[in-house]
C-alpha positions in Angstrom: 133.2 110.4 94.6 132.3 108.5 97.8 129.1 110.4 98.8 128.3 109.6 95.4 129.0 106.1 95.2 127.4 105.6 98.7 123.9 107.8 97.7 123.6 105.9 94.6 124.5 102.5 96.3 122.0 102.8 98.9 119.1 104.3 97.0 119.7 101.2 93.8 120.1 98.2 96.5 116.9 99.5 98.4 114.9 99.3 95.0 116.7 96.2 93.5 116.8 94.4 97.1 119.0 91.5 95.8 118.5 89.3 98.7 115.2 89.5 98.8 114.9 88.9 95.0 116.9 85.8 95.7 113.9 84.0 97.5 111.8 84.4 94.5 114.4 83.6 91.8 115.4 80.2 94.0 111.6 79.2 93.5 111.1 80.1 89.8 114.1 78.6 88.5 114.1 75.4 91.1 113.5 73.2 87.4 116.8 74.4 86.5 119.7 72.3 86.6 122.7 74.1 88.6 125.0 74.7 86.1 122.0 76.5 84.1 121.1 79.0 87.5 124.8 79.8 87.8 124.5 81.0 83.9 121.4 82.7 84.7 122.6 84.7 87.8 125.8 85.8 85.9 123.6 86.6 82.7 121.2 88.6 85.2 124.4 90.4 86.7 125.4 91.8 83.7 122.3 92.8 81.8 121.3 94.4 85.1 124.6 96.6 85.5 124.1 97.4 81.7 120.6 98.8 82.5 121.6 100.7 85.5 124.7 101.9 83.9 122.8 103.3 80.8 119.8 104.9 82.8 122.8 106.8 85.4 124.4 108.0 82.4 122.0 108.9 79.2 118.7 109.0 81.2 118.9 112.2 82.5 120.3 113.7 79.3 117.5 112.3 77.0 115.1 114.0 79.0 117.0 117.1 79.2 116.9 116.9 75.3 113.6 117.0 75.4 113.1 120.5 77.1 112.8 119.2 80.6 115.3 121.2 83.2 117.7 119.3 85.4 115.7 121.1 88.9 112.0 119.9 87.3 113.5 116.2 86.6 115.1 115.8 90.3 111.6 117.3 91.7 109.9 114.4 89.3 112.6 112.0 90.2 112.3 112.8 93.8 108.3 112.1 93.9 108.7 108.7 92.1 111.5 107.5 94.3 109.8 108.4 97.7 106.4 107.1 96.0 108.1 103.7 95.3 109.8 103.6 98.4 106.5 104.1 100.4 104.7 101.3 98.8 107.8 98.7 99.7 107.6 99.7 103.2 104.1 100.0 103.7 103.0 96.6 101.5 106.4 95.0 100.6 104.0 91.3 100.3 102.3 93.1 97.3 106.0 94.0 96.2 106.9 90.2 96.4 103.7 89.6 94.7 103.9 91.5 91.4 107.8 90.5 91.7 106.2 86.7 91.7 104.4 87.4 88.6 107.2 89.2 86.3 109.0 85.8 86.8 106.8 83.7 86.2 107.3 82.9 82.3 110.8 82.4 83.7 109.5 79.2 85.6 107.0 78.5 82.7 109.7 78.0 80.4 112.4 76.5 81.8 113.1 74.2 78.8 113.8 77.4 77.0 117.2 78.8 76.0 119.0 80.5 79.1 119.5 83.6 77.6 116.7 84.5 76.4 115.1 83.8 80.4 118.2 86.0 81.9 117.1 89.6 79.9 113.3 88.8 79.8 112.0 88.7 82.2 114.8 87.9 85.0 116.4 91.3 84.0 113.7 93.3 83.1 110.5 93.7 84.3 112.1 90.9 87.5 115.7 92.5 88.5 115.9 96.0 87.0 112.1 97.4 85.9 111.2 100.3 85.5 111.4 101.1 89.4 115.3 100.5 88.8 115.1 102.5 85.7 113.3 105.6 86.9 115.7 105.7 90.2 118.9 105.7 88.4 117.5 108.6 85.8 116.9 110.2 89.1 120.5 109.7 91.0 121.8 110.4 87.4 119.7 113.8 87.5 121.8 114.7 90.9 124.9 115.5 89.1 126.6 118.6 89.1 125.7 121.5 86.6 129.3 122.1 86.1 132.2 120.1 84.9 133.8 120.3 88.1 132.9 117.1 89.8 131.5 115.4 87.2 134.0 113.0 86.7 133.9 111.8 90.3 130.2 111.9 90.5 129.8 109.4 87.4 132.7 107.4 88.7 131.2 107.0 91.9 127.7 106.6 90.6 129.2 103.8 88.1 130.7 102.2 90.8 127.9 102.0 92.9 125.9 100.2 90.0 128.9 97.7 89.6 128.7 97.0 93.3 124.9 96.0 93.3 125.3 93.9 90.0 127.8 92.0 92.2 125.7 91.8 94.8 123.0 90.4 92.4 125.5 87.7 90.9 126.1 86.6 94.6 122.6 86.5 95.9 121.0 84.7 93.3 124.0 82.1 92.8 123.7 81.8 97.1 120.0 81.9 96.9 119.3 78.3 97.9 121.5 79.2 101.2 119.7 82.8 101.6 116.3 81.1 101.8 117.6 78.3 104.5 119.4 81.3 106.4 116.7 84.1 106.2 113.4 83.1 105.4 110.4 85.6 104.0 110.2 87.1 107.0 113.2 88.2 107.7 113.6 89.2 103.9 110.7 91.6 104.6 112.2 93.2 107.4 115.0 93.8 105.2 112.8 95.1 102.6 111.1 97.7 105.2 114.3 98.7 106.6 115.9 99.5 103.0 113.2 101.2 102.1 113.0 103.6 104.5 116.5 104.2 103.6 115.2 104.6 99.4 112.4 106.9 101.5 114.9 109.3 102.7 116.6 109.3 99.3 113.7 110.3 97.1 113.0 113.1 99.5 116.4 114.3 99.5 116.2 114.6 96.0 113.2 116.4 95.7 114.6 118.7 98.0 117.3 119.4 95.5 115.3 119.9 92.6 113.1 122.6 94.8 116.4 124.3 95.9 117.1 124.7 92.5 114.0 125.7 90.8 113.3 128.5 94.0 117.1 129.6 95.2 114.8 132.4 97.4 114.3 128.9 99.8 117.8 128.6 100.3 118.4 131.9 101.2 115.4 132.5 103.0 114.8 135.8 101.2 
């Protein structure tokens, strides 16, 4: 249950990078009154565990319905992990970038109801895209084949979504005092050094998936 929680802990947070998502959402909702960002960050925090929590525990099993075996979706998983991870930590400023944009009706309208700015697009494409999406159907792809240990994995899995939802509700509600503490360029090194970690994961993965689709590799015969 605990290697679980912490591979799927450190591999989520290195894609979703709640601190440094902080910076941008203190600048696009800076209109807002403070009573309307503390709504939004606790809206954010829970539609984001709800996507993470759905992709860890359906994704996997959609694609599996559709013909596509648990050792070709963690090699598939594995490549788009490592390939997201590479572009944060070789051009995380393009990162912030396209993150800038995804937000930005969020600033545009910030007359608009609350809600409605928390799912789309502070959730999704801002909080939890399809980067988030694609690495949880991958973590959710590392289960075991059996029963045994399933229980603990998705426990531990779950938990580990939980935790970064938190962590989301906390950095955007503290994101005035993240930006006075930290700055972009510290955020960045934080960035880089995550996703290294998110690096190693994706390749870990794919490792898996190629154990399982040639055994002969494992046993070197």
């Amino acid at each position: 249950m605990f290697d679980s929680f912490l591979l799927a802990f450190t591999a989520l947070f290195s894609i979703v990078n709640p601190i440094a998502m902080a910076l941008i959402f203190s600048q696009v909702t800076a209109e807002r009154s403070p009573k309307e960002r503390a709504q939004l960050a606790t809206l954010v925090a829970v539609y984001s565990a709800i996507v993470m929590l759905t992709a860890l525990w359906a994704g996997s099993y959609v694609l599996n319905f559709f013909g596509i075996s648990l050792a070709a979706l963690r090699i598939a998983g594995g490549f788009v992990v490592a390939e997201r991870a590479w572009a944060l930590l070789s051009a995380p400023e393009a990162h912030e970038a396209r993150k800038q944009e995804q937000a930005a009706p969020a600033e545009e309208a910030a007359e608009s109801d609350v809600g409605e700015s928390a799912f789309f697009p502070l959730t999704i494409p801002f909080t939890t895209g399809p980067g988030t999406i694609s690495v949880a159907i991958a973590l959710g792809a590392t289960r075991p084949r059996g029963t045994e240990g399933l229980t603990e994995f998705f426990i531990g899995v779950s938990a580990a979504a939980l935790a970064i939802a938190l962590l989301i509700w906390l950095s955007y509600r503290s994101a005035d005092r993240l930006v006075a503490l930290l700055g972009h360029t510290r955020a960045r090194v934080l960035t880089r050094l995550f996703a290294f970690l998110l690096f190693c994961v994706g390749v870990q993965i794919l490792l898996t998936g190629l154990l399982d689709a040639f055994p002969v590799l494992a046993t070197g015969r």
